[in-house]
C-alpha positions in Angstrom: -6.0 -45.2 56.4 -6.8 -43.8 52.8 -6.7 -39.9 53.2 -8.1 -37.4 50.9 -5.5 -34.6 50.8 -5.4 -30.9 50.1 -2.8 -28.7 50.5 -2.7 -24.9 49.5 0.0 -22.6 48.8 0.3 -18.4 48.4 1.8 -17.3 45.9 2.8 -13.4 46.1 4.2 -12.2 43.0 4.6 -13.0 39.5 7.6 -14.5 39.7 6.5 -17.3 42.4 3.4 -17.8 39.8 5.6 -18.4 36.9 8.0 -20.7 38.6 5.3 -22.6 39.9 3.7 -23.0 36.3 6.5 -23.9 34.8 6.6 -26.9 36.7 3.2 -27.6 36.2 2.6 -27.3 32.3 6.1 -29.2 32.4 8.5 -26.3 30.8 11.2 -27.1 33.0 13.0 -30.1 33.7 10.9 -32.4 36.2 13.0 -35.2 37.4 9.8 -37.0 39.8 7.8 -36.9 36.3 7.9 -39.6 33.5 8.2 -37.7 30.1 6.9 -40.4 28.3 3.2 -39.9 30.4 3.4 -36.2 30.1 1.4 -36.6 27.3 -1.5 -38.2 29.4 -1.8 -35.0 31.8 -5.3 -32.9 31.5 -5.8 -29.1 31.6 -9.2 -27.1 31.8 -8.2 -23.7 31.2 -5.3 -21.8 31.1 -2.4 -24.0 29.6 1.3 -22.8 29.7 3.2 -20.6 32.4 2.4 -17.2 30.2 -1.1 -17.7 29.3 -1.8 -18.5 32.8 0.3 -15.2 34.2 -1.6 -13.1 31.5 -5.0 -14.8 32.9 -4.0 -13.8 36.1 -3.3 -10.1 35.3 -6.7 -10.0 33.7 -8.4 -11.1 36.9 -6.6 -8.6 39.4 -7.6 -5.8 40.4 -5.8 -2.5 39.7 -5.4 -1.4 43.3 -4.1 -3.9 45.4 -1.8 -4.3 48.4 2.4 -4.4 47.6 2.4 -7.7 50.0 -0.3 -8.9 48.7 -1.2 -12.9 47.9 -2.1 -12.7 44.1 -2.9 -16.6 43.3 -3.6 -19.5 45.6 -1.7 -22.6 44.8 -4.3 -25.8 45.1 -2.9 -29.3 45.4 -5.3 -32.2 45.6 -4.6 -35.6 45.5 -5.2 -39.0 48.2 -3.2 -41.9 50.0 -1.4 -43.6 47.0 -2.9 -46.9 48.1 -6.2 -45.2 47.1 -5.7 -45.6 43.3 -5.3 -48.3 41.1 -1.5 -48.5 40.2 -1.0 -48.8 43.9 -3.7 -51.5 44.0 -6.5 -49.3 45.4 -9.5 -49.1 43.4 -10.2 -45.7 42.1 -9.0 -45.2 39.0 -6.6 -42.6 37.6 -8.9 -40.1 37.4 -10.5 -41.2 41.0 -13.3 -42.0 39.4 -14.3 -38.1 39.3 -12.5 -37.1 42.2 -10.6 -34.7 40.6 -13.8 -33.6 38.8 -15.4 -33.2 41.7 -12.5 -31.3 43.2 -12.7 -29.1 40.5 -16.0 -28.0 40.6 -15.8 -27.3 44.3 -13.0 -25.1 44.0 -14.8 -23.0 41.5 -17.9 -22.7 43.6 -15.6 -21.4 46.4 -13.6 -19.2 44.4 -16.1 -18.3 41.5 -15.4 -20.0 37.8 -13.8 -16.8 36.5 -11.2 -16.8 39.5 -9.6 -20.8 38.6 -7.9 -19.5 36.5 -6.1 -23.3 35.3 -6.1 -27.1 36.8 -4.2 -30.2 35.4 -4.4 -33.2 36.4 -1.0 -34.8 36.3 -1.3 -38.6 35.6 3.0 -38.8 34.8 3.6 -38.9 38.4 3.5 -42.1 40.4 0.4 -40.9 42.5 -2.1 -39.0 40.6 -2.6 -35.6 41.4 -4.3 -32.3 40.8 -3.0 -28.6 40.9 -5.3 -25.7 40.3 -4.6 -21.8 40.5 -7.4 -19.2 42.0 -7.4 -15.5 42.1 -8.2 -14.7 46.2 -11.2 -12.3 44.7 -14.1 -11.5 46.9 -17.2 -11.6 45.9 -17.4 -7.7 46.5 -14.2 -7.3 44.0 -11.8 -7.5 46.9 -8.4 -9.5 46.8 -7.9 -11.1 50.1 -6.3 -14.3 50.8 -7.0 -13.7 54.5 -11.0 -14.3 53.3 -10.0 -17.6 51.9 -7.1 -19.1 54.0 -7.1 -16.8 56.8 -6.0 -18.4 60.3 -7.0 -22.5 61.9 -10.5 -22.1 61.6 -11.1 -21.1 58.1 -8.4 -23.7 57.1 -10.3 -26.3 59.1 -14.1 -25.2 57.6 -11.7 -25.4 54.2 -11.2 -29.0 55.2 -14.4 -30.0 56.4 -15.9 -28.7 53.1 -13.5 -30.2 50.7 -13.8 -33.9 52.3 -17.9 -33.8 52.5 -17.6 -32.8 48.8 -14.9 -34.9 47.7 -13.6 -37.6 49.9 -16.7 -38.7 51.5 -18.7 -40.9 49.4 -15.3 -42.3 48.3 -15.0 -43.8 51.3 -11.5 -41.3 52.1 -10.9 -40.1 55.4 -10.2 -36.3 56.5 -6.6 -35.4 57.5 -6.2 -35.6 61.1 -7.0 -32.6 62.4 -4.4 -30.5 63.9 -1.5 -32.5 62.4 1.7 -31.1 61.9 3.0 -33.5 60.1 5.4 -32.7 57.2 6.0 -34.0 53.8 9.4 -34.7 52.3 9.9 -32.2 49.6 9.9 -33.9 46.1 14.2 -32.5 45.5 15.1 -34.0 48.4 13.8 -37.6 48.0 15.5 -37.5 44.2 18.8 -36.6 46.1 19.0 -39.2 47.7 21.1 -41.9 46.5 22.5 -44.9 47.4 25.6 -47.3 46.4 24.5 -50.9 44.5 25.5 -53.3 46.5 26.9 -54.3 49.9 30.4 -54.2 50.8 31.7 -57.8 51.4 32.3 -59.6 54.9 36.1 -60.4 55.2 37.0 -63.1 57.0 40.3 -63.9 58.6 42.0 -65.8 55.6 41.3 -62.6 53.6 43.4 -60.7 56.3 45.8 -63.8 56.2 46.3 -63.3 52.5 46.6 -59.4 52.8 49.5 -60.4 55.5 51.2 -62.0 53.3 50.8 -59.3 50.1 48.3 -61.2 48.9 45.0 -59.7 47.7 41.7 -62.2 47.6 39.3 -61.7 45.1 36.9 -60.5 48.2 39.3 -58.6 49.5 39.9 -56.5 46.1 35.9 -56.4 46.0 36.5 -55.0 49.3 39.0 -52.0 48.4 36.4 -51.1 45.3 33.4 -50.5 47.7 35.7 -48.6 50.0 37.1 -47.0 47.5 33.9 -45.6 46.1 32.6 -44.6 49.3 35.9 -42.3 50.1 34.8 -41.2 47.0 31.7 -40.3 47.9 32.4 -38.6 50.7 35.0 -36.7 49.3 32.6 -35.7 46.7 29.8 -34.7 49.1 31.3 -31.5 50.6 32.1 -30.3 47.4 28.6 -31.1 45.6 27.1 -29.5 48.6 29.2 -26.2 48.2 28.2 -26.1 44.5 24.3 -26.9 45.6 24.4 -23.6 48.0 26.3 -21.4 45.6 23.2 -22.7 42.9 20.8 -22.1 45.3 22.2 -18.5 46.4 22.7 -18.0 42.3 19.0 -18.5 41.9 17.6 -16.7 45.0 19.6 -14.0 43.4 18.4 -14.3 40.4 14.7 -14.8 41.7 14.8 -11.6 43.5 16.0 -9.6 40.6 12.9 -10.9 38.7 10.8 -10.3 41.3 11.8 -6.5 42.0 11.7 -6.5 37.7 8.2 -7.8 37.9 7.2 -5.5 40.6 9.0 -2.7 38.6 6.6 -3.6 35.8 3.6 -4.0 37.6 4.3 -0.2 38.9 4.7 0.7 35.3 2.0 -0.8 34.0 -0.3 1.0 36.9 1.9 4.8 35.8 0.8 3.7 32.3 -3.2 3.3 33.2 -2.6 6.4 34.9 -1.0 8.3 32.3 -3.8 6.9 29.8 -6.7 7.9 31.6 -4.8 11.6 31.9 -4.7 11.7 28.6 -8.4 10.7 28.3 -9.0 13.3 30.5 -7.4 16.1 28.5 -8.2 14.6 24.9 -12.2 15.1 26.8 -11.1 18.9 28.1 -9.3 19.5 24.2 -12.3 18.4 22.8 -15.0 20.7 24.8 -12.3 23.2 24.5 -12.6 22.9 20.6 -16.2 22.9 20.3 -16.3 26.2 22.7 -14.1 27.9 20.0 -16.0 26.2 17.1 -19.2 28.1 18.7 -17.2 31.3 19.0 -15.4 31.5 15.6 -19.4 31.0 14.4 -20.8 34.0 17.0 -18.1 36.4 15.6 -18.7 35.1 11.9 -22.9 35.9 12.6 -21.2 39.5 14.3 -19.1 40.6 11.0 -22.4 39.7 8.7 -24.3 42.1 10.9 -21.6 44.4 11.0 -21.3 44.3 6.9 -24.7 44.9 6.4 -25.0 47.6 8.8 -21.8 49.4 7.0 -23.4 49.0 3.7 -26.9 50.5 5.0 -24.7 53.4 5.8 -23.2 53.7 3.0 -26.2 53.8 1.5 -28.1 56.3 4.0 -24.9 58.3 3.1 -25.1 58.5 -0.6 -29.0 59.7 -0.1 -27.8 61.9 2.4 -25.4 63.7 0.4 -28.0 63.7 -2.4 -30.6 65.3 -0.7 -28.0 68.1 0.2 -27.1 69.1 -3.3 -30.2 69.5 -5.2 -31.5 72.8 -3.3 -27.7 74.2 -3.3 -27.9 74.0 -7.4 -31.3 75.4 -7.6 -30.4 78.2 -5.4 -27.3 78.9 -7.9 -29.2 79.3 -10.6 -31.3 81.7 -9.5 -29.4 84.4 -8.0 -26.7 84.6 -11.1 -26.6 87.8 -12.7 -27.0 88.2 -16.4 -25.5 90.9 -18.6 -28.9 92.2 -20.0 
């Protein structure tokens, strides 16, 4: 049966988003990936792990749950027998599968809330991964309104295959599977030994008898030799794999708690900005009430100067009025010698 296949993933912090990019826009070693056909991949918005994480800043909101699913991982792809390289007969592309795959994730999510998808065409099966913000419609971020419990998944389904896989004549997933898919590390782990080890036969023992090594009998010894290798070499390769993979959860949860340290930070910092907003508004009114008061008491020390020099004034005729009948009387009441 050819399938048309979507998977999602959550991705709850920064750190999840920016490991997962990496692998996508190919800035990290990718052994299932030929680099010679990286060149061939396609990307409609967002391209590169830190234009993509500064996208997604931009399109969350400021107050948000600490647990919270900040990006929805998006894988779409079909049966590998679907395409042509595997003999099917949609091409590459899927004939505007992945086109149409696109278009339907932005009318579910909104066009401003895909933030990226590339189409990866350097893989042996053809492939598209996409990133959405979980953003309401109402401004909300909830994952729970997008991939919250069996039925929305399944409605997620139905909807995806009626747009996309129908008229390509692809199938729906099975509903209710739980089947699992091998993870892309382990399948490259896997390794095996060129070659079978030779069948002895009984003159081969003979010879050994004797001190006497055939030629398949020396083949033999090699292949057994590399497998005691091998298994010698297992435990230890093992031991180093956990201590890497401890290393980097280690180091993956320092990042985190460092991204989440500068998520709070950047949140103080609008905080702090819009007090200082705030004041800057109060220092301002604050200045123009003393700008209007510095002008009343200017208007009151005009009035005040003019009303001391009208005094002054009043005073001058005051005193003026007082003299002249005090000199007159003066005059007339002196005594002469005569």
């Amino acid at each position: 049966m050819n399938y048309a296949i979507l998977r999602t993933k959550k991705l709850k912090s920064f750190g999840a988003a920016a490991r997962s990019a990496r692998h996508t826009f190919r800035e990290q070693p990718t052994p299932n990936a030929n680099p010679a056909e990286s060149g061939r991949n396609r990307t409609d918005g967002a391209i590169g792990a830190v234009r993509l994480l500064e996208a997604l800043r931009g399109r969350l909101p400021d107050k948000r749950r600490s647990n919270a699913v900040l990006c929805i991982e998006y894988l779409v792809t079909a049966s590998p027998e679907v395409f042509k390289r595997h003999g099917g007969r949609l091409d590459d592309l899927g004939n505007g599968y992945f086109r149409d795959a696109l278009a339907w994730l932005k009318k579910r999510h909104g066009a401003d809330n895909v933030l990226s998808a590339t189409v990866h065409l350097d893989e042996s099966t053809p492939h598209l991964v996409a990133y959405a913000v979980p953003r309401t419609e109402d401004g909300r971020l909830s994952c729970r309104d997008f991939l919250g419990g069996p039925a929305k998944m399944r409605a997620m389904q139905d909807s995806f295959h009626t747009a996309c896989g129908l008229e390509r004549g692809l199938e729906r997933g099975v509903m209710g599977s739980k089947a699992k898919h091998e993870a892309v590390s382990a399948f490259y782990s896997t390794m095996t030994f060129a070659g079978e080890a030779p069948a002895l036969k009984p003159r081969d023992y003979a010879a050994a008898a004797v001190g006497v090594k055939t030629e398949t009998w020396l083949k033999a010894e090699e292949v057994a030799k590399a497998n005691a290798i091998w298994a010698a070499r297992g435990p230890r390769t093992r031991k180093a794999s956990r201590s890497q993979v401890k290393a980097i959860k280690n180091q993956t949860k320092t990042l985190e708690q460092k991204a989440q340290s500068l998520s709070q930070k950047e949140i103080q910092l609008r905080f702090d900005q819009d007090d200082c907003e705030r004041r800057s508004r109060r220092l301002a009114a604050r200045e123009k009430e003393v700008s209007t008061a510095e002008h009343k008491v200017m208007l009151l020390e005009a009035e005040r100067d003019a009303l001391e020099r009208r005094f002054e004034i009043l005073e001058r005729r005051s005193r003026a009025e007082n003299e002249a009948p005090v000199r007159g009387r003066k005059y007339d009441i002196e005594q002469t010698l005569g």
